[in-house]
Biopython code that builds the backbone (N, CA, C, O; Angstrom):
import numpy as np
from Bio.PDB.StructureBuilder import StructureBuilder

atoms = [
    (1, "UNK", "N", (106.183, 130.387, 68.155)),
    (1, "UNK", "CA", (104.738, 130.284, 68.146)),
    (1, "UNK", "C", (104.129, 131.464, 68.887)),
    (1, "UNK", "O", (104.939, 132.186, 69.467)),
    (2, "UNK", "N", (102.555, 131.857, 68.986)),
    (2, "UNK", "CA", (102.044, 133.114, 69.231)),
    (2, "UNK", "C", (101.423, 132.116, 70.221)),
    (2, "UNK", "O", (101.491, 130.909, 70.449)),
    (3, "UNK", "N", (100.722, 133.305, 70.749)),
    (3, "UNK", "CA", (100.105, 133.205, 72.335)),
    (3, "UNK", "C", (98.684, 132.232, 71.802)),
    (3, "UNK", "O", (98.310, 131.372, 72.600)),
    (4, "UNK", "N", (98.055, 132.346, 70.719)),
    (4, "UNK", "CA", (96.834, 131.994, 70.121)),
    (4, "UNK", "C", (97.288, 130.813, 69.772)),
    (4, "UNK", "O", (96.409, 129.988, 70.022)),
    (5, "UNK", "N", (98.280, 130.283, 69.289)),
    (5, "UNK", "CA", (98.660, 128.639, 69.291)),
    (5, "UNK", "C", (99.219, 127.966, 70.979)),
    (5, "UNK", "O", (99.390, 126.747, 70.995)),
    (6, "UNK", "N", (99.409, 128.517, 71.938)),
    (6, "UNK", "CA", (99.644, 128.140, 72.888)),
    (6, "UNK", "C", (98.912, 127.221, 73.419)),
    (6, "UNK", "O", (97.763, 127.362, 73.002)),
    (7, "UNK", "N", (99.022, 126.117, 74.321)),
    (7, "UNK", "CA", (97.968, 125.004, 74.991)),
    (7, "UNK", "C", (97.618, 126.259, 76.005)),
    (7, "UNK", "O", (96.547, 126.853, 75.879)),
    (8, "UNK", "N", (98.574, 126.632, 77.015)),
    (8, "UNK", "CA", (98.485, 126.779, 78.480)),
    (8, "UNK", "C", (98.519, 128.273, 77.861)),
    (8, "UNK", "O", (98.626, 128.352, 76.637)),
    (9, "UNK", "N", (98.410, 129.821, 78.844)),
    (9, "UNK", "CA", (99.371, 130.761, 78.833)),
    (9, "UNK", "C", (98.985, 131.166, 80.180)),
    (9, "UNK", "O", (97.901, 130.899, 80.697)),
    (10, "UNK", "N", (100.234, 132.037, 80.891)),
    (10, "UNK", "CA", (99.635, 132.718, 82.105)),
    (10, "UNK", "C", (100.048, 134.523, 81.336)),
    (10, "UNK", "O", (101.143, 134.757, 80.823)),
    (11, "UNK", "N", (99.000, 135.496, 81.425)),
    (11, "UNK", "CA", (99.268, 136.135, 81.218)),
    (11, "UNK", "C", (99.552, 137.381, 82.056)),
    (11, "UNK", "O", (98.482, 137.956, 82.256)),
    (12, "UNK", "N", (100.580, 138.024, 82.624)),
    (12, "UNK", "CA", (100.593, 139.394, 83.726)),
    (12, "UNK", "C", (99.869, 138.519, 84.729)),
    (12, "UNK", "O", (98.877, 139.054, 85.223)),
    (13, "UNK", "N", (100.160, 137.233, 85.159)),
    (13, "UNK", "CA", (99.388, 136.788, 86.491)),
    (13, "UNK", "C", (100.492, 136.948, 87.263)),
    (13, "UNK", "O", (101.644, 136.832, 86.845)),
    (14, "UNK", "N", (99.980, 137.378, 89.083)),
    (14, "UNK", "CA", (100.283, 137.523, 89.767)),
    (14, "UNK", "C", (99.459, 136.988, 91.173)),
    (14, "UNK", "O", (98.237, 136.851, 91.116)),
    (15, "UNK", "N", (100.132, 136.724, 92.313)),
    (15, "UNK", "CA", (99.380, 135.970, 93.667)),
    (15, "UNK", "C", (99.816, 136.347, 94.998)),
    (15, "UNK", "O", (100.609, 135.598, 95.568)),
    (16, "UNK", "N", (99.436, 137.340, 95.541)),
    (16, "UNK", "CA", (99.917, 137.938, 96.646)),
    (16, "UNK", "C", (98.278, 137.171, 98.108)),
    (16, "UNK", "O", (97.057, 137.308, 98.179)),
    (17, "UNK", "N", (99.480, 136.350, 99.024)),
    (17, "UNK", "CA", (98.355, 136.015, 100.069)),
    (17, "UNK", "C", (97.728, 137.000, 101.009)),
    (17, "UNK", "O", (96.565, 136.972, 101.410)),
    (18, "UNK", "N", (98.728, 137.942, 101.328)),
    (18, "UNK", "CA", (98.461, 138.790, 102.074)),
    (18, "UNK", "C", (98.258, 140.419, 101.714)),
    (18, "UNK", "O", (98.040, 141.343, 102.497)),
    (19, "UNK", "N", (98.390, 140.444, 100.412)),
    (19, "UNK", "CA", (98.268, 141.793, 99.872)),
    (19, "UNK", "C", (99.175, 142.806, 99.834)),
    (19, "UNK", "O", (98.814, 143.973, 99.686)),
    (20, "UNK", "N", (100.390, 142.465, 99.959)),
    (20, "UNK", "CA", (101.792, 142.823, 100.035)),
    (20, "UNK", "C", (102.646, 142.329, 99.067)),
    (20, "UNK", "O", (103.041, 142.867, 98.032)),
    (21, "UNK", "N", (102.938, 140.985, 99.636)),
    (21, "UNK", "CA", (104.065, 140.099, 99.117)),
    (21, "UNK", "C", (103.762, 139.220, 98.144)),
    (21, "UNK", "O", (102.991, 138.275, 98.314)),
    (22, "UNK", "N", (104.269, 139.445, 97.224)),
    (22, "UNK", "CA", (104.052, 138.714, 95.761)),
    (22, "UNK", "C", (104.987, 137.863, 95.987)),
    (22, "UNK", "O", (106.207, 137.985, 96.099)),
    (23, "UNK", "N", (103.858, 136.450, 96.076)),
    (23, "UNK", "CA", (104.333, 135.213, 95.592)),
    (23, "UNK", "C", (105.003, 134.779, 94.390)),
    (23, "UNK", "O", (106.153, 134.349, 94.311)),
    (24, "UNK", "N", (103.774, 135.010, 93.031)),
    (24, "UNK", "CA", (103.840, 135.244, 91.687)),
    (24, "UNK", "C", (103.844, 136.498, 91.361)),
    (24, "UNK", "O", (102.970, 137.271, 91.752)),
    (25, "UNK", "N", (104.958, 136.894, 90.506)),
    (25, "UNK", "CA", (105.029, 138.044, 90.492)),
    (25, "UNK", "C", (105.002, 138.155, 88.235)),
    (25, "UNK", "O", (105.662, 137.388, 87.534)),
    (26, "UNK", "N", (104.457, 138.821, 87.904)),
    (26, "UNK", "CA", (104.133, 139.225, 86.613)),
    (26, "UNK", "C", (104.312, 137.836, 85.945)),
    (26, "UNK", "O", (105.142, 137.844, 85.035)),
    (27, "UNK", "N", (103.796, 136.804, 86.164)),
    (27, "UNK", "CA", (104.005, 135.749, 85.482)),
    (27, "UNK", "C", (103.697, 135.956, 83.790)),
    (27, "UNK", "O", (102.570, 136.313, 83.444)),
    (28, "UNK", "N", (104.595, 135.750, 82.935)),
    (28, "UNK", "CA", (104.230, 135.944, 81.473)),
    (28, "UNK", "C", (104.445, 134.042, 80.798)),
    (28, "UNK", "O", (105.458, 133.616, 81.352)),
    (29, "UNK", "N", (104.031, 133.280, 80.161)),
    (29, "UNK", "CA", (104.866, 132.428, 80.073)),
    (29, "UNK", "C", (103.319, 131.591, 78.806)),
    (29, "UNK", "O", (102.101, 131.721, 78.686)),
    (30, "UNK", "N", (104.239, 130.924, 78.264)),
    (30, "UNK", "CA", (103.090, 129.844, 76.971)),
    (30, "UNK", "C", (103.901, 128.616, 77.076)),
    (30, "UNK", "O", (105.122, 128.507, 77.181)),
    (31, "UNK", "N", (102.866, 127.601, 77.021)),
    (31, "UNK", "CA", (103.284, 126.073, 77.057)),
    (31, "UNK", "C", (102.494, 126.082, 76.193)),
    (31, "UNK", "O", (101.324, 126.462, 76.254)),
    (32, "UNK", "N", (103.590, 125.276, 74.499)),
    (32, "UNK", "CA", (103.162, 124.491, 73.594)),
    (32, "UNK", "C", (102.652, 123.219, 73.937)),
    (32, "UNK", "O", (103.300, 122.527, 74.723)),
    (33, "UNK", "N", (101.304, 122.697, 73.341)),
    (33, "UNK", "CA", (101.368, 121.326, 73.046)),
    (33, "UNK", "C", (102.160, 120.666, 72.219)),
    (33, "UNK", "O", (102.617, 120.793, 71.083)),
    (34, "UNK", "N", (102.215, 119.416, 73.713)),
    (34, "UNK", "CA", (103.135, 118.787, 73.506)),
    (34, "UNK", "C", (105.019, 119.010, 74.681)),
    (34, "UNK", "O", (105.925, 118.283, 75.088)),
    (35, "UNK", "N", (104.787, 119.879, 74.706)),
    (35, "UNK", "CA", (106.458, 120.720, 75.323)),
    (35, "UNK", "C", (106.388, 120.077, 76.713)),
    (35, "UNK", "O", (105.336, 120.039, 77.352)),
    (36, "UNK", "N", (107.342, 119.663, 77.078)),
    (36, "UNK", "CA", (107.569, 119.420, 78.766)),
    (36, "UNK", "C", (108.097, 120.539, 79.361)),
    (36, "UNK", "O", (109.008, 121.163, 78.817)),
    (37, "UNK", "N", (107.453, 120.984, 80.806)),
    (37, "UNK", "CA", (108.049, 121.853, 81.265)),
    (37, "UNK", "C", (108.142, 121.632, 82.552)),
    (37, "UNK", "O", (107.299, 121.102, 83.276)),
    (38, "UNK", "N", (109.263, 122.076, 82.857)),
    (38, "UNK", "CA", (110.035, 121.891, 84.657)),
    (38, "UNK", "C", (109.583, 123.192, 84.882)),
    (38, "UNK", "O", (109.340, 123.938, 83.933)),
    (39, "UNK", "N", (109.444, 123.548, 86.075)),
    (39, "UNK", "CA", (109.349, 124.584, 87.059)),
    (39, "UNK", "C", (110.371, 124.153, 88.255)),
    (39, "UNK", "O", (110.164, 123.408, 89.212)),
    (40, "UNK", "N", (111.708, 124.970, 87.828)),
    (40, "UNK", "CA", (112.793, 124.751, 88.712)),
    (40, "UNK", "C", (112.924, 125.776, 89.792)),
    (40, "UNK", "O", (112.296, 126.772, 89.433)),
    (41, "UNK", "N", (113.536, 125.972, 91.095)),
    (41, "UNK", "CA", (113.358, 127.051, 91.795)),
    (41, "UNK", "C", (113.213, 126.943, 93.281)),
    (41, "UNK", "O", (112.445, 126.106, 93.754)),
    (42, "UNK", "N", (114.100, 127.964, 94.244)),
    (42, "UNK", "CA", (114.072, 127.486, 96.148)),
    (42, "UNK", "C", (112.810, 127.207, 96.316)),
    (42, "UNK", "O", (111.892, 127.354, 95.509)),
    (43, "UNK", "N", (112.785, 126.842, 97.274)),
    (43, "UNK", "CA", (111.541, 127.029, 98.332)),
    (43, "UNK", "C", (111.110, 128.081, 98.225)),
    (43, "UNK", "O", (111.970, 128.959, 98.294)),
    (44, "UNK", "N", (109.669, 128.564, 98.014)),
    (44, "UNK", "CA", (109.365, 129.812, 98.366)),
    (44, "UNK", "C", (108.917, 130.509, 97.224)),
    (44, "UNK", "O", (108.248, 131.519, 97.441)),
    (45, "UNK", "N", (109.174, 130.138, 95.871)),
    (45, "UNK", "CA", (109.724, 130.904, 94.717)),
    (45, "UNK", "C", (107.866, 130.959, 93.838)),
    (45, "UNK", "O", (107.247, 131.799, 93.184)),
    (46, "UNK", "N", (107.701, 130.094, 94.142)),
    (46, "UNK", "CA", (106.150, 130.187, 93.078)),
    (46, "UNK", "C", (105.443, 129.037, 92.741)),
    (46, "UNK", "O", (104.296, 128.960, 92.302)),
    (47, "UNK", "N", (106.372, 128.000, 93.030)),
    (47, "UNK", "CA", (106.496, 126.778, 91.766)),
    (47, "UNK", "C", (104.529, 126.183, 92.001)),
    (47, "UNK", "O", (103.594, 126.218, 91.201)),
    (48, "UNK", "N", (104.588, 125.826, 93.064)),
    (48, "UNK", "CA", (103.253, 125.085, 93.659)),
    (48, "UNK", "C", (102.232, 125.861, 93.848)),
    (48, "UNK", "O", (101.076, 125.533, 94.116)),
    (49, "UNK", "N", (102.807, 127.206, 93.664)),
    (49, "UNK", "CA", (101.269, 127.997, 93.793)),
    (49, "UNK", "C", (100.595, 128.418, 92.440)),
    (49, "UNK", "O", (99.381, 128.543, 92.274)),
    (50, "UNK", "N", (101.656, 128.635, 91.422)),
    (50, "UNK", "CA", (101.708, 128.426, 89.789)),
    (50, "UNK", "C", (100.836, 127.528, 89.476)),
    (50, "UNK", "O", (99.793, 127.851, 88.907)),
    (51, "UNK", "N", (101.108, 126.307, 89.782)),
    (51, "UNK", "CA", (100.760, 124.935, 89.628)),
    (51, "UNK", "C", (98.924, 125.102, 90.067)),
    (51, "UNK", "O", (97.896, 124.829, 89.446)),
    (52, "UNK", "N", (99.167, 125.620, 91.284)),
    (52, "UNK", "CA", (97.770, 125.039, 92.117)),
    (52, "UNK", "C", (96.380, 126.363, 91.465)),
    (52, "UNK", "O", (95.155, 126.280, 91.559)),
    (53, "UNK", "N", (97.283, 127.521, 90.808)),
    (53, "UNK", "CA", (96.521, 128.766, 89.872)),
    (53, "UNK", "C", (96.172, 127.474, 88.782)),
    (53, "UNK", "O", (95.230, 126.816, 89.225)),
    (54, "UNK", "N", (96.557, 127.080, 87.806)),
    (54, "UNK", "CA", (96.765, 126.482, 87.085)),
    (54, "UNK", "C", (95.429, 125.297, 86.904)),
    (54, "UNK", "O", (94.560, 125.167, 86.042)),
    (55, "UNK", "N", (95.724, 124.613, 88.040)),
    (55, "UNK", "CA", (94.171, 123.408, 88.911)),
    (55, "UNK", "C", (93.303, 124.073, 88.836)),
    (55, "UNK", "O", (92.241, 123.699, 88.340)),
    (56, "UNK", "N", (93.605, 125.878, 89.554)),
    (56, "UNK", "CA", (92.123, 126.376, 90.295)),
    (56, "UNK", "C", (91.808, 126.076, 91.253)),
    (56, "UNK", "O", (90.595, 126.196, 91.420)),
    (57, "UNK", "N", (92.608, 125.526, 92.447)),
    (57, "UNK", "CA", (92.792, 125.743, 93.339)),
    (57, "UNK", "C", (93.273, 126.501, 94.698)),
    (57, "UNK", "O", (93.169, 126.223, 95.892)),
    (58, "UNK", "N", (93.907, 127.696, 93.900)),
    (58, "UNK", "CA", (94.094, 128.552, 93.835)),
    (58, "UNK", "C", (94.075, 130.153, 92.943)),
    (58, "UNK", "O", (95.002, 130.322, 92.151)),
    (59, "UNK", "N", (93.122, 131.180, 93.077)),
    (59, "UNK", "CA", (92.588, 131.976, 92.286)),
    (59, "UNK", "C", (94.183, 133.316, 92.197)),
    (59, "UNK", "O", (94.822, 133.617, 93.204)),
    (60, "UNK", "N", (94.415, 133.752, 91.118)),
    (60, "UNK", "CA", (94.991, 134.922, 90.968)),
    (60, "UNK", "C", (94.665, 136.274, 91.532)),
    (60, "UNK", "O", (93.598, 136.866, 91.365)),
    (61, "UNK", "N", (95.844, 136.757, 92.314)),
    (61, "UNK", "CA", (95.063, 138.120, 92.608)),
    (61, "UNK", "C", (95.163, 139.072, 90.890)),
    (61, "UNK", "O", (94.474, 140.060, 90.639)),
    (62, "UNK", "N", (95.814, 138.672, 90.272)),
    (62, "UNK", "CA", (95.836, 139.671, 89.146)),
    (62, "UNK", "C", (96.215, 139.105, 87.815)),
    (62, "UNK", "O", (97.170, 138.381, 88.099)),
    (63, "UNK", "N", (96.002, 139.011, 86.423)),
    (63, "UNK", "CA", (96.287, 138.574, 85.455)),
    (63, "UNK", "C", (95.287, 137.212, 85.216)),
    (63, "UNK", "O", (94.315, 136.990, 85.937)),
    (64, "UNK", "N", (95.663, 136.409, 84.170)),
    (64, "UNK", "CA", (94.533, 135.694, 83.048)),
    (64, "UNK", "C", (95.384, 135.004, 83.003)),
    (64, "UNK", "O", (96.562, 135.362, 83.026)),
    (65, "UNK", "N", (94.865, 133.516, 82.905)),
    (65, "UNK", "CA", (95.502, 132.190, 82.826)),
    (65, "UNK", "C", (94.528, 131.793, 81.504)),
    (65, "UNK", "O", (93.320, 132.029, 81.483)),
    (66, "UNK", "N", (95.153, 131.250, 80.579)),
    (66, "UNK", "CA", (93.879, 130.735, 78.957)),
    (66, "UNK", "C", (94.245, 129.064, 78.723)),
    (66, "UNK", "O", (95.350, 128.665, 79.092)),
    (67, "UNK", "N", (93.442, 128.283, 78.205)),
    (67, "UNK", "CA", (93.627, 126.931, 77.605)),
    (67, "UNK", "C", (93.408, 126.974, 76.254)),
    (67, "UNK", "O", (92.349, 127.454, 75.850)),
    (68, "UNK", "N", (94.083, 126.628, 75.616)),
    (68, "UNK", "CA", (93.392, 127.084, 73.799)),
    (68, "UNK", "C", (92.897, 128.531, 73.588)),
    (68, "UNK", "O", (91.985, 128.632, 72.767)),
    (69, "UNK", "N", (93.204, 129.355, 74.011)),
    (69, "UNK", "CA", (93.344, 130.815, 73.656)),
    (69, "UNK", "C", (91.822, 131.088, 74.823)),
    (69, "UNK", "O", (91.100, 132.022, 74.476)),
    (70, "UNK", "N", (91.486, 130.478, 75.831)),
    (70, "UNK", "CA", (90.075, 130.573, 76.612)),
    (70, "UNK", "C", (90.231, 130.595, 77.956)),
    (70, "UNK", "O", (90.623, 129.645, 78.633)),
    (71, "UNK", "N", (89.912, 131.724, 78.370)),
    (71, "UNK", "CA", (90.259, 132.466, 79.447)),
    (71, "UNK", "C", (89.345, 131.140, 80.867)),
    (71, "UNK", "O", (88.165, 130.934, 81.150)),
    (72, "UNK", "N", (90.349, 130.697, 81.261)),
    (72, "UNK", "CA", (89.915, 129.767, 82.597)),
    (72, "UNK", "C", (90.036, 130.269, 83.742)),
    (72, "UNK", "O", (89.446, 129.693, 84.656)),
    (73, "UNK", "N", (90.679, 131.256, 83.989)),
    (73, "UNK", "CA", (90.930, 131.802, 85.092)),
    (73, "UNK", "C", (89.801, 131.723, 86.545)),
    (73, "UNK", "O", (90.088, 131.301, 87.665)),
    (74, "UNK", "N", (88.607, 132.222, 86.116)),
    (74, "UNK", "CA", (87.393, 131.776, 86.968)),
    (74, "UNK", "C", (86.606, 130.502, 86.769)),
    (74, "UNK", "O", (85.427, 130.452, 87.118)),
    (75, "UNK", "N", (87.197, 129.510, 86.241)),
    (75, "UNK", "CA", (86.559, 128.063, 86.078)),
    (75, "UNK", "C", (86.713, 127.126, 86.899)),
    (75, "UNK", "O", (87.677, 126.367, 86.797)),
    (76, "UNK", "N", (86.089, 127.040, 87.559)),
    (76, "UNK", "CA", (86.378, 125.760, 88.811)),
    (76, "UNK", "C", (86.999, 124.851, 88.739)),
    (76, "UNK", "O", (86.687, 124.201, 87.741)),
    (77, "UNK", "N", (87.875, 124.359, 89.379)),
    (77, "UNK", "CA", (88.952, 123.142, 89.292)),
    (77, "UNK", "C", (88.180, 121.982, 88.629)),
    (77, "UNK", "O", (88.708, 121.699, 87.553)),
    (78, "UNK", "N", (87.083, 121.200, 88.917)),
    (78, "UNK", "CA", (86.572, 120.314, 88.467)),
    (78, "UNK", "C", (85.938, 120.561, 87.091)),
    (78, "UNK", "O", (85.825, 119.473, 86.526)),
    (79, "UNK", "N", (85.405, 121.733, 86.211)),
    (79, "UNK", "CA", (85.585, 121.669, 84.818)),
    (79, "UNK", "C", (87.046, 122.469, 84.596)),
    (79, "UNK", "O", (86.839, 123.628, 84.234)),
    (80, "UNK", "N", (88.400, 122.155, 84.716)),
    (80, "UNK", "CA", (88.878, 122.103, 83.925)),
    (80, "UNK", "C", (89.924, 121.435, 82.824)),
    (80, "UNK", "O", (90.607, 121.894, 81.909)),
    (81, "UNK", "N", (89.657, 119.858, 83.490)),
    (81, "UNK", "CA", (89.749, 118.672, 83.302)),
    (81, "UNK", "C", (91.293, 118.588, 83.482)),
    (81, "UNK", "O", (91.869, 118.336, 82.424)),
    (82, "UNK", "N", (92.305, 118.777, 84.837)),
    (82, "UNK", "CA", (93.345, 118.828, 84.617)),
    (82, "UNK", "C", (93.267, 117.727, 85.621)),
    (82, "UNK", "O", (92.273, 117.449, 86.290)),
    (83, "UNK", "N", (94.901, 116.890, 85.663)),
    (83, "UNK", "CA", (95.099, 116.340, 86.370)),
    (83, "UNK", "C", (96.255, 116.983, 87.578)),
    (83, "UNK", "O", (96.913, 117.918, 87.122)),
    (84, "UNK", "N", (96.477, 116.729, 88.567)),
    (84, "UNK", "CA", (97.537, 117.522, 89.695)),
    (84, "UNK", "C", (98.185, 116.246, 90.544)),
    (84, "UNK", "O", (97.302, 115.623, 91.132)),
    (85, "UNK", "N", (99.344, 115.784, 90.718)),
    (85, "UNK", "CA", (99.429, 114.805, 91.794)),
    (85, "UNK", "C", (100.175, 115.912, 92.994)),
    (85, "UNK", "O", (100.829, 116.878, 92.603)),
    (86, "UNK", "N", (100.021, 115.686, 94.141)),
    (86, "UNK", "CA", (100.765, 116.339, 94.851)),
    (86, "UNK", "C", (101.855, 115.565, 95.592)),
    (86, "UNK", "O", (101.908, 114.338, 95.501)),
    (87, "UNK", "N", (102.820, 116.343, 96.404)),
    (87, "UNK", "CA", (104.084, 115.587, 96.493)),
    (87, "UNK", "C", (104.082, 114.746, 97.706)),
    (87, "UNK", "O", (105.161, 114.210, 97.958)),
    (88, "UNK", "N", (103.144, 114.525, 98.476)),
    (88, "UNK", "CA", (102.409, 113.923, 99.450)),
    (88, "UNK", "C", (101.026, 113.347, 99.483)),
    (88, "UNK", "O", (100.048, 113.951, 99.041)),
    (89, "UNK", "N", (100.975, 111.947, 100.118)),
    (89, "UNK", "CA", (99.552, 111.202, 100.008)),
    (89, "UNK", "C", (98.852, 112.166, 100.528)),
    (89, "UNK", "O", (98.848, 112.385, 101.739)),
    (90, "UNK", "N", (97.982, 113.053, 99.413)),
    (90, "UNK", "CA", (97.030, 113.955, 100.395)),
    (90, "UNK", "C", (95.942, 113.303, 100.111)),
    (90, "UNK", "O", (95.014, 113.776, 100.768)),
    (91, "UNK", "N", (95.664, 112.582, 99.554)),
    (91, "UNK", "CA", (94.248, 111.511, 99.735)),
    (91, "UNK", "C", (94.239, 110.028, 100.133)),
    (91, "UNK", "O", (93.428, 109.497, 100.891)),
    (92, "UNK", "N", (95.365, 109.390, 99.445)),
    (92, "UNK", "CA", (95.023, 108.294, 99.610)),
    (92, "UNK", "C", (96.799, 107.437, 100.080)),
    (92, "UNK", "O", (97.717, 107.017, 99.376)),
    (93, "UNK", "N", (96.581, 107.504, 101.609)),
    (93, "UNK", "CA", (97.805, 107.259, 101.849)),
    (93, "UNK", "C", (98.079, 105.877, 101.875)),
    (93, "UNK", "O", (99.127, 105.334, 101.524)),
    (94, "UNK", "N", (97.022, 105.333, 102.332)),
    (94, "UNK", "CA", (97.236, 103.634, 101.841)),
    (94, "UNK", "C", (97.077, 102.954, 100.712)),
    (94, "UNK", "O", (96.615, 101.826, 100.884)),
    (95, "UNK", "N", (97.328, 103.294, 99.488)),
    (95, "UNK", "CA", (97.758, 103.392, 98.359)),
    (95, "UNK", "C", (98.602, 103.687, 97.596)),
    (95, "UNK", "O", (98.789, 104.903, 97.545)),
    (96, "UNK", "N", (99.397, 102.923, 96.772)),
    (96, "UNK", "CA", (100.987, 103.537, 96.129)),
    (96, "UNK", "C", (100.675, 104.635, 95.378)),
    (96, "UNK", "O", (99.549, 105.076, 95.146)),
    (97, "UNK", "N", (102.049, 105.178, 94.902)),
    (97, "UNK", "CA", (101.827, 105.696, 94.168)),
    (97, "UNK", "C", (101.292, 106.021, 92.977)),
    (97, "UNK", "O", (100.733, 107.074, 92.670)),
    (98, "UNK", "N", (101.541, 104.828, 92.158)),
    (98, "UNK", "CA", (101.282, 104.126, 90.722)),
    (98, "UNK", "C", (99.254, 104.164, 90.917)),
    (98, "UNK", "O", (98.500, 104.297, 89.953)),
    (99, "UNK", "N", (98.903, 104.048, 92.022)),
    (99, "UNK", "CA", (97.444, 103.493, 92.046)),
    (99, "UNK", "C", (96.968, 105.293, 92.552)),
    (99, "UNK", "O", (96.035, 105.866, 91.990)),
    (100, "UNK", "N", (97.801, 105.964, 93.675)),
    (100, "UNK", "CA", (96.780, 107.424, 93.496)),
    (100, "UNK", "C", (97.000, 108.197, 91.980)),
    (100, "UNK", "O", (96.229, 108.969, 91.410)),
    (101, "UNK", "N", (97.988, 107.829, 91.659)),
    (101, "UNK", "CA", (97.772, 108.553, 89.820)),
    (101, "UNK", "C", (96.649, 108.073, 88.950)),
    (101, "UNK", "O", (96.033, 108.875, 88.249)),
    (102, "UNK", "N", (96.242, 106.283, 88.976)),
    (102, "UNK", "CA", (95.743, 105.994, 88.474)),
    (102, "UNK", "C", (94.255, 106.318, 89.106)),
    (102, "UNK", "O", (93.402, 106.677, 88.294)),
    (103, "UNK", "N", (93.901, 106.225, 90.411)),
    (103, "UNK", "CA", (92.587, 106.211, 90.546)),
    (103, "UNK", "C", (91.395, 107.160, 89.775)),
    (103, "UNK", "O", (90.232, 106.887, 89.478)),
    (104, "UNK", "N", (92.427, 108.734, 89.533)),
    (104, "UNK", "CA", (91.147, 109.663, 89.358)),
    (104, "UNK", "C", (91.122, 109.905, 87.561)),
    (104, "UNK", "O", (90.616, 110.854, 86.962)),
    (105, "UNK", "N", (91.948, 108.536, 86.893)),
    (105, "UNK", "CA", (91.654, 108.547, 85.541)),
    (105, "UNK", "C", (90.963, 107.412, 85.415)),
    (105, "UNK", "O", (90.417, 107.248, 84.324)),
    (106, "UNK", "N", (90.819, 106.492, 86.313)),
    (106, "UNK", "CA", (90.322, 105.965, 86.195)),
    (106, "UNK", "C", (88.784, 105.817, 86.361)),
    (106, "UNK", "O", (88.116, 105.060, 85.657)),
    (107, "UNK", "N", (88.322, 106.527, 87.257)),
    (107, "UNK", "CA", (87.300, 107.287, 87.951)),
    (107, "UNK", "C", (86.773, 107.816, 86.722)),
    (107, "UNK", "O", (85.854, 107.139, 86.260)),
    (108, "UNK", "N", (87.233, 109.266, 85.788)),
    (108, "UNK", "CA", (86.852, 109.915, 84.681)),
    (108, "UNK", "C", (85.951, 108.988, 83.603)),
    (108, "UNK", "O", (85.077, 109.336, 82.810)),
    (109, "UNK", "N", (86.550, 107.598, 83.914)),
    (109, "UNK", "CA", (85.720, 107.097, 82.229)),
    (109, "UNK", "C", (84.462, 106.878, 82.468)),
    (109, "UNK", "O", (83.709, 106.542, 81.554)),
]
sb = StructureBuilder()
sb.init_structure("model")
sb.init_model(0)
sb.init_chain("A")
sb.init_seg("    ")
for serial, (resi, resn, name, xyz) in enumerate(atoms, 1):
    if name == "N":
        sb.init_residue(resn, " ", resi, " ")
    sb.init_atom(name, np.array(xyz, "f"), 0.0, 1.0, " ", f" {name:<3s}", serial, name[0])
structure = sb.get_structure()
């Protein structure tokens, strides 16, 4: 498949915190709809900061992230209708798990 049928793409993105050290380094990559994808990899490697570019919670120092061939890269986390769980109760710690996944779809309707 081409980059123009892709759901996701990151294109030449890259994420340096300090202006040195590349976190993300030339990220090239397309997620079909539909495709499951792991992000395997040490500590350290990209995985969560990928992820958190991705939310918009984190901005790229360099390269274009698209949804349906549409450049999101500067779109604020809240329009870009994604969901994120993180690997710790960062909101709602007195609540299971099953219920912080569910709350913020549930919330949406």
């Amino acid at each position: 498949m081409t980059t123009r049928n892709a759901l996701v793409t990151f294109t030449g993105v890259q994420k340096t915190y300090d202006g040195h050290t590349l976190v993300v380094r030339d990220l090239n990559l397309e997620i079909q709809k539909g495709e499951f994808l792991s992000l395997l990899g040490p500590s350290g490697s990209g995985k969560t900061t990928t992820l958190m570019m991705l939310a918009g919670f984190e901005s790229p120092t360099s390269g274009e992230i698209s949804l349906n061939g549409v450049p999101i890269t500067r779109t604020p986390p809240h329009k870009r209708n994604f969901g994120m769980v993180f690997q710790n109760y960062a909101l709602f710690p007195h609540m299971t798990v099953a219920d912080n996944i569910a709350y913020p779809l549930t919330v949406r309707k």
